[in-house]
Biotite code that builds the C-alpha atoms (Angstrom):
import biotite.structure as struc

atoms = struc.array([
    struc.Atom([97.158, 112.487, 90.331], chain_id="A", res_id=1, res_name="UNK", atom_name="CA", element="C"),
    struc.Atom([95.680, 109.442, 91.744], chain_id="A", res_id=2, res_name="UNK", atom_name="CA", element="C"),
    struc.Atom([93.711, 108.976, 88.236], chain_id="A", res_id=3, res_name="UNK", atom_name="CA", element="C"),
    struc.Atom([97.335, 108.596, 86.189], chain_id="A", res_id=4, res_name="UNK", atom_name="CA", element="C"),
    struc.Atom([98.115, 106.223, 88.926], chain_id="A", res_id=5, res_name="UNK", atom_name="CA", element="C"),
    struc.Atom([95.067, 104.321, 88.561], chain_id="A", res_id=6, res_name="UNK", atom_name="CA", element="C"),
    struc.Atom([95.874, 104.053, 84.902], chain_id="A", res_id=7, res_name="UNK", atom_name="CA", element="C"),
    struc.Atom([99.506, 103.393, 85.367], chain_id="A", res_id=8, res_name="UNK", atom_name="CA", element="C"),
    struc.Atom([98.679, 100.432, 87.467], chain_id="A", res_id=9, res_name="UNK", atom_name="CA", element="C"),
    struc.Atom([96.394, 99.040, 84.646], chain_id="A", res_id=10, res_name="UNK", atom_name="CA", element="C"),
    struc.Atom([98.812, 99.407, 81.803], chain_id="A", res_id=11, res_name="UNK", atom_name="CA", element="C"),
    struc.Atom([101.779, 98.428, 84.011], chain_id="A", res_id=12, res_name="UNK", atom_name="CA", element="C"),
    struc.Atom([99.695, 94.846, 85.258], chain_id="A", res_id=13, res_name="UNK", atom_name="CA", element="C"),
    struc.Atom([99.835, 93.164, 81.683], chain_id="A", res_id=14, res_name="UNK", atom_name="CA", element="C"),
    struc.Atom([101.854, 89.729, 81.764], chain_id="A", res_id=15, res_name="UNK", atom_name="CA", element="C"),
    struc.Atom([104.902, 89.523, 79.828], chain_id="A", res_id=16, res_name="UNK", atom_name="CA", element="C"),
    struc.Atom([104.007, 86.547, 78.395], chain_id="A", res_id=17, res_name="UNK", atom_name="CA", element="C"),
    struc.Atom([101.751, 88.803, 76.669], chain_id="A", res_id=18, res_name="UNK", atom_name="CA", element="C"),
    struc.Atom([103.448, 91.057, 74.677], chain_id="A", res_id=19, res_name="UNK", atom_name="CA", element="C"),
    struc.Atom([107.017, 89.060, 74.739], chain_id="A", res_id=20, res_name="UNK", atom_name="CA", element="C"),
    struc.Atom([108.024, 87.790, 71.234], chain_id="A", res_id=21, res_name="UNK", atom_name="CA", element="C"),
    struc.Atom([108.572, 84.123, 71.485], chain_id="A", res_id=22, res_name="UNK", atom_name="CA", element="C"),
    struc.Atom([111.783, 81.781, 70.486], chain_id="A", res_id=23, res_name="UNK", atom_name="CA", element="C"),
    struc.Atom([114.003, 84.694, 69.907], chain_id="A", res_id=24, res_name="UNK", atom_name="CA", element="C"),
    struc.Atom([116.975, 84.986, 67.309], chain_id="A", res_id=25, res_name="UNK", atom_name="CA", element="C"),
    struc.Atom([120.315, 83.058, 69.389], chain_id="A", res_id=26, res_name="UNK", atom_name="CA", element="C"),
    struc.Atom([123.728, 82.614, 68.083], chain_id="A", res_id=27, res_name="UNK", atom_name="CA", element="C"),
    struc.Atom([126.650, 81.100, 69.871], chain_id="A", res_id=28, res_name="UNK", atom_name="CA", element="C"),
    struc.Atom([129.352, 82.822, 71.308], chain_id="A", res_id=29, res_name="UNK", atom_name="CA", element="C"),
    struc.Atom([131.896, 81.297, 68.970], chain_id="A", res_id=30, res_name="UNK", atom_name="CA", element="C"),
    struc.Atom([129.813, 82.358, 65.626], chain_id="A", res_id=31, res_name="UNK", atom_name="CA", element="C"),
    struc.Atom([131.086, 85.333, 63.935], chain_id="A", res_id=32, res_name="UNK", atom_name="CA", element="C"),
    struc.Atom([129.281, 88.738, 63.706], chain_id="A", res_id=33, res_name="UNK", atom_name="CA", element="C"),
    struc.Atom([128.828, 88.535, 60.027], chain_id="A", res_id=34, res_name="UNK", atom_name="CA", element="C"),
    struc.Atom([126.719, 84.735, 60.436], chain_id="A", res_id=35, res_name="UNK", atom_name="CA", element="C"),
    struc.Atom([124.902, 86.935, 63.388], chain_id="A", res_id=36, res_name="UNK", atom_name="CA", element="C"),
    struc.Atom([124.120, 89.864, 60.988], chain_id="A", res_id=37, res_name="UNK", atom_name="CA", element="C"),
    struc.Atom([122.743, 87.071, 58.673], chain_id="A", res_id=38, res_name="UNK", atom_name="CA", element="C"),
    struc.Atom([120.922, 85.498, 61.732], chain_id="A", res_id=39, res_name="UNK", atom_name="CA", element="C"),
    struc.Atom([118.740, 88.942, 62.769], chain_id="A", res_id=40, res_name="UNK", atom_name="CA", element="C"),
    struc.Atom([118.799, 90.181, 59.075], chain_id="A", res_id=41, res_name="UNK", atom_name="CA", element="C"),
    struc.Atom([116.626, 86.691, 58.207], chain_id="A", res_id=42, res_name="UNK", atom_name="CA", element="C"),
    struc.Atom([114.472, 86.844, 61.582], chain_id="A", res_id=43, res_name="UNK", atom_name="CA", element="C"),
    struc.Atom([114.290, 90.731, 60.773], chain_id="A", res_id=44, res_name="UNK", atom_name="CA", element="C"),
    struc.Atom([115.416, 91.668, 64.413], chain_id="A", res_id=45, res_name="UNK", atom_name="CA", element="C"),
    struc.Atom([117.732, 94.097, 66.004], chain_id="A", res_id=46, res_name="UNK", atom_name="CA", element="C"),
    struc.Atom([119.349, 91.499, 67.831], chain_id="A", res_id=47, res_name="UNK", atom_name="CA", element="C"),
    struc.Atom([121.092, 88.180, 69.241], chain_id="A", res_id=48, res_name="UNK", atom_name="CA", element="C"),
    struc.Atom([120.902, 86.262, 72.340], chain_id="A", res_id=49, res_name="UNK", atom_name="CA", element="C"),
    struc.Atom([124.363, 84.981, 72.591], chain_id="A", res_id=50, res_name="UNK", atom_name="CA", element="C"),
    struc.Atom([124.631, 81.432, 74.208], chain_id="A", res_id=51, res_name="UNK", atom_name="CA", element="C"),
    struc.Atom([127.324, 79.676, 75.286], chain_id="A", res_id=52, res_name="UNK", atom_name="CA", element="C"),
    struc.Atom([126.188, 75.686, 74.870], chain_id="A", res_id=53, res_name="UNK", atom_name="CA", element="C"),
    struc.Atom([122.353, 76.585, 75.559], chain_id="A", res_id=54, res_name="UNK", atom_name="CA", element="C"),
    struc.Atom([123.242, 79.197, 78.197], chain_id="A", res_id=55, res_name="UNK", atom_name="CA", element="C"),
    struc.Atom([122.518, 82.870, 77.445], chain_id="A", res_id=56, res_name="UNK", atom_name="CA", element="C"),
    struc.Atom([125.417, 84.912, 78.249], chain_id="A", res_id=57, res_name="UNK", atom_name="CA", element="C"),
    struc.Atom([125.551, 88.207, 76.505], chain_id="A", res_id=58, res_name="UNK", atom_name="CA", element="C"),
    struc.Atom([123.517, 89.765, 73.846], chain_id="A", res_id=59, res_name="UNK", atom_name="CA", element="C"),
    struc.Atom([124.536, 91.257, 70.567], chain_id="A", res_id=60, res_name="UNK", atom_name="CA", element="C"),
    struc.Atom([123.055, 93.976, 68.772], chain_id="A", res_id=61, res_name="UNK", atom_name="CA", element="C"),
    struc.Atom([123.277, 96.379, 65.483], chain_id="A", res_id=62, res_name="UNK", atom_name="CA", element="C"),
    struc.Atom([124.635, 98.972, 67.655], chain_id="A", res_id=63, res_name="UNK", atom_name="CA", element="C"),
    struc.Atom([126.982, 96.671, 68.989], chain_id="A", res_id=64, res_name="UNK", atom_name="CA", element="C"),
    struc.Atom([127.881, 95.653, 65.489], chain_id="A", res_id=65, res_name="UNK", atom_name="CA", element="C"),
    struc.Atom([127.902, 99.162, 64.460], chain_id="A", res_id=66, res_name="UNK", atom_name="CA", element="C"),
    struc.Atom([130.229, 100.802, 67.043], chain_id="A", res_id=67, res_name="UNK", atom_name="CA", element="C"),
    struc.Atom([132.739, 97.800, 67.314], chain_id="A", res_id=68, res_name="UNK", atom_name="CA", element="C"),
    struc.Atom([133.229, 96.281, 63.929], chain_id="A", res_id=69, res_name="UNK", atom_name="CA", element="C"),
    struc.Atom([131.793, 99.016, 61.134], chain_id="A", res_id=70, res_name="UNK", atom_name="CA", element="C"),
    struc.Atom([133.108, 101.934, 63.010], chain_id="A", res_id=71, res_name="UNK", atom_name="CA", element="C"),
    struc.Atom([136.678, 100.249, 63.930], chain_id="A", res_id=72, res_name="UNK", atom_name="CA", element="C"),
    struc.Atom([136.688, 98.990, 59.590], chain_id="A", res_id=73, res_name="UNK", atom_name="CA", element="C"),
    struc.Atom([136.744, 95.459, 60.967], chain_id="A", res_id=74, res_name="UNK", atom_name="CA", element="C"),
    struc.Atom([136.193, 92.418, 58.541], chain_id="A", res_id=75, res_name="UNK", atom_name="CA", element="C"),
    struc.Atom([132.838, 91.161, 60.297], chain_id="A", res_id=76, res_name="UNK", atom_name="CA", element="C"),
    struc.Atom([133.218, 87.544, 59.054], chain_id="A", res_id=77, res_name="UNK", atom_name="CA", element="C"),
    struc.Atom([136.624, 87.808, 61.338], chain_id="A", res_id=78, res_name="UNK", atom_name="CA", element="C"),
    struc.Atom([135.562, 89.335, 64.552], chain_id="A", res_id=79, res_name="UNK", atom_name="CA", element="C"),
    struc.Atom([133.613, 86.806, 67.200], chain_id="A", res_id=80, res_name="UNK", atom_name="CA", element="C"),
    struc.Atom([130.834, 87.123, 68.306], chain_id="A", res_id=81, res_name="UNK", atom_name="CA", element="C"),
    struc.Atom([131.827, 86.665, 72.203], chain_id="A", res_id=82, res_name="UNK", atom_name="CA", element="C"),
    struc.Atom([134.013, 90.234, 71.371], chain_id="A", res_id=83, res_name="UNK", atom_name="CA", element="C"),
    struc.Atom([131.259, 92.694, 70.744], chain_id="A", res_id=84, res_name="UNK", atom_name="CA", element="C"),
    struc.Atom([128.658, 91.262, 73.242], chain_id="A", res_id=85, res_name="UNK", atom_name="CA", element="C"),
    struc.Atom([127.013, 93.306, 75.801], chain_id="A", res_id=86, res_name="UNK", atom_name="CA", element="C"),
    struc.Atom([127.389, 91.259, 79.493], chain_id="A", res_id=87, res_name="UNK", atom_name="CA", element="C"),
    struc.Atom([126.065, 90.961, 81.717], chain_id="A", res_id=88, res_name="UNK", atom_name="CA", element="C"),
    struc.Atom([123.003, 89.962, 80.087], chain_id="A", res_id=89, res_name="UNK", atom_name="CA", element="C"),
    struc.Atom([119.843, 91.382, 81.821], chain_id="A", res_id=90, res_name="UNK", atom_name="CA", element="C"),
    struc.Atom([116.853, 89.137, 81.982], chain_id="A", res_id=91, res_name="UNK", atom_name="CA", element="C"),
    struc.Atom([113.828, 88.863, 83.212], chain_id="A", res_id=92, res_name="UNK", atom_name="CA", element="C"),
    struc.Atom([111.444, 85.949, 84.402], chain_id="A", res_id=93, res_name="UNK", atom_name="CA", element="C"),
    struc.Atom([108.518, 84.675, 82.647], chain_id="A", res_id=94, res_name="UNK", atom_name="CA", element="C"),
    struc.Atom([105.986, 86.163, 85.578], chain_id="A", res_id=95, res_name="UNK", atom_name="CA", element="C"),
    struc.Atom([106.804, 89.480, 85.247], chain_id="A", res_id=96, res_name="UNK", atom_name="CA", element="C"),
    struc.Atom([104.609, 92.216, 84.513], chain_id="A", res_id=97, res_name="UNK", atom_name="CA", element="C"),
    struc.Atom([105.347, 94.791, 81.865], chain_id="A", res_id=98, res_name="UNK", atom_name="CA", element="C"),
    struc.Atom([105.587, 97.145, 84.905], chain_id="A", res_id=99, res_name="UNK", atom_name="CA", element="C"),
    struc.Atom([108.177, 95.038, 85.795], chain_id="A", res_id=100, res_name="UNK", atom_name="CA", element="C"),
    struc.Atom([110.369, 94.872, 82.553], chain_id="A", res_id=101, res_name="UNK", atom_name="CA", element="C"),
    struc.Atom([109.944, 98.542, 82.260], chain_id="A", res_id=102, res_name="UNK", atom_name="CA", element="C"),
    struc.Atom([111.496, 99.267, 85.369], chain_id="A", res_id=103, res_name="UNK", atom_name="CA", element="C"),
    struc.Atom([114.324, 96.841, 84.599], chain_id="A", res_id=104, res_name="UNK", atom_name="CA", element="C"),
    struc.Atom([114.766, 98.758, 81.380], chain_id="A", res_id=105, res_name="UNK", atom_name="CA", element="C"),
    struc.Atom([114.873, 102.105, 83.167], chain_id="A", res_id=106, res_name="UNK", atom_name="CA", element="C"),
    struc.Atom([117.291, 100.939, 86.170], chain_id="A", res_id=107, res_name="UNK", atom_name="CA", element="C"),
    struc.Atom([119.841, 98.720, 83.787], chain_id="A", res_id=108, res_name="UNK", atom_name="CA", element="C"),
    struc.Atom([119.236, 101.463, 80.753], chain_id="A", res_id=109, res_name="UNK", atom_name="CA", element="C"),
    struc.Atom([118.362, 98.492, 78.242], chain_id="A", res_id=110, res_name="UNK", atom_name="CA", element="C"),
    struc.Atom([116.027, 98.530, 75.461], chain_id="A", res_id=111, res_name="UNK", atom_name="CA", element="C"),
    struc.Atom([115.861, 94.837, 74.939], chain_id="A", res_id=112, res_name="UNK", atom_name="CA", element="C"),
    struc.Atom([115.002, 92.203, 77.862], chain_id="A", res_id=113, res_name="UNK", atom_name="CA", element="C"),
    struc.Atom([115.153, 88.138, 77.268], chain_id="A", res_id=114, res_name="UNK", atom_name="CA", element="C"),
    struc.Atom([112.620, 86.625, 79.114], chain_id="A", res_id=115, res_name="UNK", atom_name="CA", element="C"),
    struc.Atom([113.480, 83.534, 80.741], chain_id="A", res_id=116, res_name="UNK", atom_name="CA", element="C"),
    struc.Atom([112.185, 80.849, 83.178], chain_id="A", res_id=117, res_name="UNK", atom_name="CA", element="C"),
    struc.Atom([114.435, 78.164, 84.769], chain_id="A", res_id=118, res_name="UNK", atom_name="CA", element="C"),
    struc.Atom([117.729, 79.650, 83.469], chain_id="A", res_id=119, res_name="UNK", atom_name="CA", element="C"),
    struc.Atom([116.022, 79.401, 79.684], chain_id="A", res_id=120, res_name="UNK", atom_name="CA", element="C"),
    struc.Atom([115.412, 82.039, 77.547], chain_id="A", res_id=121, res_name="UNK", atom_name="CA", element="C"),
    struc.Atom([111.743, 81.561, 76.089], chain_id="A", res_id=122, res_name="UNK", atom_name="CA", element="C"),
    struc.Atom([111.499, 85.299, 74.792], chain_id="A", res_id=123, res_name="UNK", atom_name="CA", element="C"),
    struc.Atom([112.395, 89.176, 74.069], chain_id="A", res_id=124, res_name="UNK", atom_name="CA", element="C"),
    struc.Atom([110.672, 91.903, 75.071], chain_id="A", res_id=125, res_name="UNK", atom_name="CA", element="C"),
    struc.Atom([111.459, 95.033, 74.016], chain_id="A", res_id=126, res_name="UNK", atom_name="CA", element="C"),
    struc.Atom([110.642, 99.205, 74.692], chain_id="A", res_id=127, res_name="UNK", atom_name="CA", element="C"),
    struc.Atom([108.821, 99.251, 71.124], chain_id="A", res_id=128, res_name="UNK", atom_name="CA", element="C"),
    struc.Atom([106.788, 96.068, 72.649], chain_id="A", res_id=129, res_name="UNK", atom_name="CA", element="C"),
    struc.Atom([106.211, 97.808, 75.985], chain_id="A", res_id=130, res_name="UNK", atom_name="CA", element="C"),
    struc.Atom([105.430, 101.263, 73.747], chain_id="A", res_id=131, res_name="UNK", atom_name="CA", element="C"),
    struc.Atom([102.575, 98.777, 71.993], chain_id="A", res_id=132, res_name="UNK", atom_name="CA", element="C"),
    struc.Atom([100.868, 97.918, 74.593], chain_id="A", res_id=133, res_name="UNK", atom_name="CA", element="C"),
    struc.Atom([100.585, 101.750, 76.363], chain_id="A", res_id=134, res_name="UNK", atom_name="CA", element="C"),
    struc.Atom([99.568, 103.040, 72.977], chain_id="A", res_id=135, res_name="UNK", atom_name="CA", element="C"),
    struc.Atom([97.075, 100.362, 72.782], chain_id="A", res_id=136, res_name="UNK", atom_name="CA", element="C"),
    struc.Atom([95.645, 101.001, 75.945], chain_id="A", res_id=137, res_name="UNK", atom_name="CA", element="C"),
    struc.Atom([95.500, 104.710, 76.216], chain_id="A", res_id=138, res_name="UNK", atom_name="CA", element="C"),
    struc.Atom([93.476, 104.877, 72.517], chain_id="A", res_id=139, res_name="UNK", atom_name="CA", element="C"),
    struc.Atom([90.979, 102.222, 75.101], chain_id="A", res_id=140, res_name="UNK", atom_name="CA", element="C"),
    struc.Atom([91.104, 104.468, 77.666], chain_id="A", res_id=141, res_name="UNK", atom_name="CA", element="C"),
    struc.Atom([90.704, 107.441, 75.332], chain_id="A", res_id=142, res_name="UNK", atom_name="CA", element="C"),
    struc.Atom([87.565, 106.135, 73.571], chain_id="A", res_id=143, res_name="UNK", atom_name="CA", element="C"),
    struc.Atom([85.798, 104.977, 77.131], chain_id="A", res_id=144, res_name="UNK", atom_name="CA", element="C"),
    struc.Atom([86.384, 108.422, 78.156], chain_id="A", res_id=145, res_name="UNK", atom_name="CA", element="C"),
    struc.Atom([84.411, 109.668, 74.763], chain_id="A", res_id=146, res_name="UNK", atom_name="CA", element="C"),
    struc.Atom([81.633, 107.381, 75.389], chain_id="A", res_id=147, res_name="UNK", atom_name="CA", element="C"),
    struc.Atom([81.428, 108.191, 79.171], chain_id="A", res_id=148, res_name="UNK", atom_name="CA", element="C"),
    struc.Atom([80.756, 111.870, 79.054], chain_id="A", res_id=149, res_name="UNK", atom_name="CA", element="C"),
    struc.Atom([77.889, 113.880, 79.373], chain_id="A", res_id=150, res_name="UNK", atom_name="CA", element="C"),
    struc.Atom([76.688, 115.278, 76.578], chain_id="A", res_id=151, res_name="UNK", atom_name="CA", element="C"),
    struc.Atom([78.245, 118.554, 75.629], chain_id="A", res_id=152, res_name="UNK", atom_name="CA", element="C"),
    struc.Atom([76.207, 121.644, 74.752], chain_id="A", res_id=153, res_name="UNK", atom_name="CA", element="C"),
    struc.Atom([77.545, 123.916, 72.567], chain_id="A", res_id=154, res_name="UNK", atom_name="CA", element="C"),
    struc.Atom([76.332, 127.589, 70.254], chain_id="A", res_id=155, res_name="UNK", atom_name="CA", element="C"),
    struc.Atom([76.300, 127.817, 66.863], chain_id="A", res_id=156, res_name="UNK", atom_name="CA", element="C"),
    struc.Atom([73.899, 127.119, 64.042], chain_id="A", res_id=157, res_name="UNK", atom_name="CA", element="C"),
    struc.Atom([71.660, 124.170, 63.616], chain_id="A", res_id=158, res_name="UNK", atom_name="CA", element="C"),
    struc.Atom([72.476, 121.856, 61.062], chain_id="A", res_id=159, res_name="UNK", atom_name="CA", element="C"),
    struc.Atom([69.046, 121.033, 60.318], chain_id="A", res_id=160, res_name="UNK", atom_name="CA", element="C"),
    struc.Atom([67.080, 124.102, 60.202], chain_id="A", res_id=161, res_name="UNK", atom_name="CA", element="C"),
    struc.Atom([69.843, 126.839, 59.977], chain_id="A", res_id=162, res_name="UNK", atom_name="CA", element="C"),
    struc.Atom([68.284, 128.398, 63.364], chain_id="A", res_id=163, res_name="UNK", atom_name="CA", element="C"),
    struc.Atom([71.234, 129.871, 65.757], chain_id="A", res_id=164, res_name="UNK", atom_name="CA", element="C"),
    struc.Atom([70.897, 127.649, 69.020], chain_id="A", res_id=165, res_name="UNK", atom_name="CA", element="C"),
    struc.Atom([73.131, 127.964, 72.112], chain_id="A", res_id=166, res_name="UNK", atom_name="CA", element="C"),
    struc.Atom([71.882, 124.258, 72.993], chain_id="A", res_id=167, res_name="UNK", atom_name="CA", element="C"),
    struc.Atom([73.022, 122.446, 70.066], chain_id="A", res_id=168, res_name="UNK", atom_name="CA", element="C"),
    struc.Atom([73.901, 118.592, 70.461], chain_id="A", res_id=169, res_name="UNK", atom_name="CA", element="C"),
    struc.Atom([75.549, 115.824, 68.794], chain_id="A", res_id=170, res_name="UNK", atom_name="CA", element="C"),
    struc.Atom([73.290, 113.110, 67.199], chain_id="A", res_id=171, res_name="UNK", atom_name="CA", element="C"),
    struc.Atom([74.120, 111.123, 64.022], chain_id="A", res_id=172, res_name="UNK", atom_name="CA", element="C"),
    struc.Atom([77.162, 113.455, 63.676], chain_id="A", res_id=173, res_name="UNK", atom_name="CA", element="C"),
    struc.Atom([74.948, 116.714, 62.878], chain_id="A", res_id=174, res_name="UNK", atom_name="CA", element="C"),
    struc.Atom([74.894, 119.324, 65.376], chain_id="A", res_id=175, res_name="UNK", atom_name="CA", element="C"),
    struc.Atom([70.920, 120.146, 66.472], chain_id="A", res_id=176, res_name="UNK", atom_name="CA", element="C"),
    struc.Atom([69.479, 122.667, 68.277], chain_id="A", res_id=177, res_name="UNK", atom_name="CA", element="C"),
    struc.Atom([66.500, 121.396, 70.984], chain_id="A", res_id=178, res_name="UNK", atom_name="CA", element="C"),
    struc.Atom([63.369, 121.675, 68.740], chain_id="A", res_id=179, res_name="UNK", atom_name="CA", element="C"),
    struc.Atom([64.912, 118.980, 65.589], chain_id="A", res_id=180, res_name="UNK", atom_name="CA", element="C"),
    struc.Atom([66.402, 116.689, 68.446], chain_id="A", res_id=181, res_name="UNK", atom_name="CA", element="C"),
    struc.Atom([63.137, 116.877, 69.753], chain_id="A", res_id=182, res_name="UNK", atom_name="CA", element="C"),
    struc.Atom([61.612, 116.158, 66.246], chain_id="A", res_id=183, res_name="UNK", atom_name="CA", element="C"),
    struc.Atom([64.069, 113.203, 65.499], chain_id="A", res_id=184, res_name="UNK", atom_name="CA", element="C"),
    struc.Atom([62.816, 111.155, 68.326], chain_id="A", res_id=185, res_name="UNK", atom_name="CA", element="C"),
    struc.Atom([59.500, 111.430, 67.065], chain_id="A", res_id=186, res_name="UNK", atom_name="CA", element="C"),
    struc.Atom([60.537, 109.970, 63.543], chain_id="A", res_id=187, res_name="UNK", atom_name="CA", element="C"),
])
């Protein structure tokens, strides 16, 4: 158990600033949801920052856009913005870990996190983010397990001389039994 910890702790140590995706799509509060629709479909996001002057107050998303204005047959380009938002919006600071944000995500049962510093929102993270950098780190972890074990013995038929072995080996992805290994590191 203390091995998944271990690991945990590695993943889990990675700076935000890392992973985040920097000057994220915004739209103020008194835009309407068809301009913010046009907003994430040209940044090709799933969602807004909404800001009232230059201070983030909610967030808007295709769900939100989805369940409140398509599902209700609401005229987009007439419904605000500030209507449909999600508040409070959940943030989190610049010096976070992704440990961090992906506890935040659990607790507040978000999928999307601004990341801000000094009341100013500088980026998103998101689960898919978070999912990136666990995926990319376990295939790490996966290969310097590969290259760290012993070597494996197993039975079967050489590759080189057809002989049945029960000590054949990897090397230079043929299976050999004792004698050819021996009689490649002569070569």
């Amino acid at each position: 158990m203390s091995g998944t910890r271990e690991t945990m702790y590695v993943e889990t140590r990675v700076p935000l600033k890392e992973v985040m995706r920097v000057n994220p799509t915004t739209i103020e509060a008194e835009a309407t949801v068809a301009k913010a629709a046009a907003h994430m479909c040209r940044d090709e996001v799933g969602s807004c920052i909404v800001l009232s002057g230059n201070v983030p107050i909610g967030i808007v998303s295709e769900q939100d856009m989805n369940c409140k204005v398509v599902a209700r047959d609401l005229k987009p380009s007439s419904v605000y913005v500030r209507d449909i938002m999600s508040t409070p919006l959940i943030t989190i600071e610049l010096d976070k870990t992704v440990g961090e944000a992906a506890q935040m995500m659990i607790k507040h049962r978000v999928r999307r996190l601004p990341v801000v510093e000094n009341g100013k929102v500088l980026g998103m993270v998101t689960v898919r983010d978070l999912l990136g950098v666990a995926n990319e780190l376990n295939e790490i972890m996966s290969d310097l397990i590969v290259i760290n074990r012993e070597e494996n013995y197993a039975m079967g038929i050489c590759d080189r001389c057809g002989k049945m072995s029960d000590d054949l080996t990897p090397m230079d992805a043929v299976m050999l039994c004792k004698e050819c290994r021996e009689e490649e590191r002569l070569r």
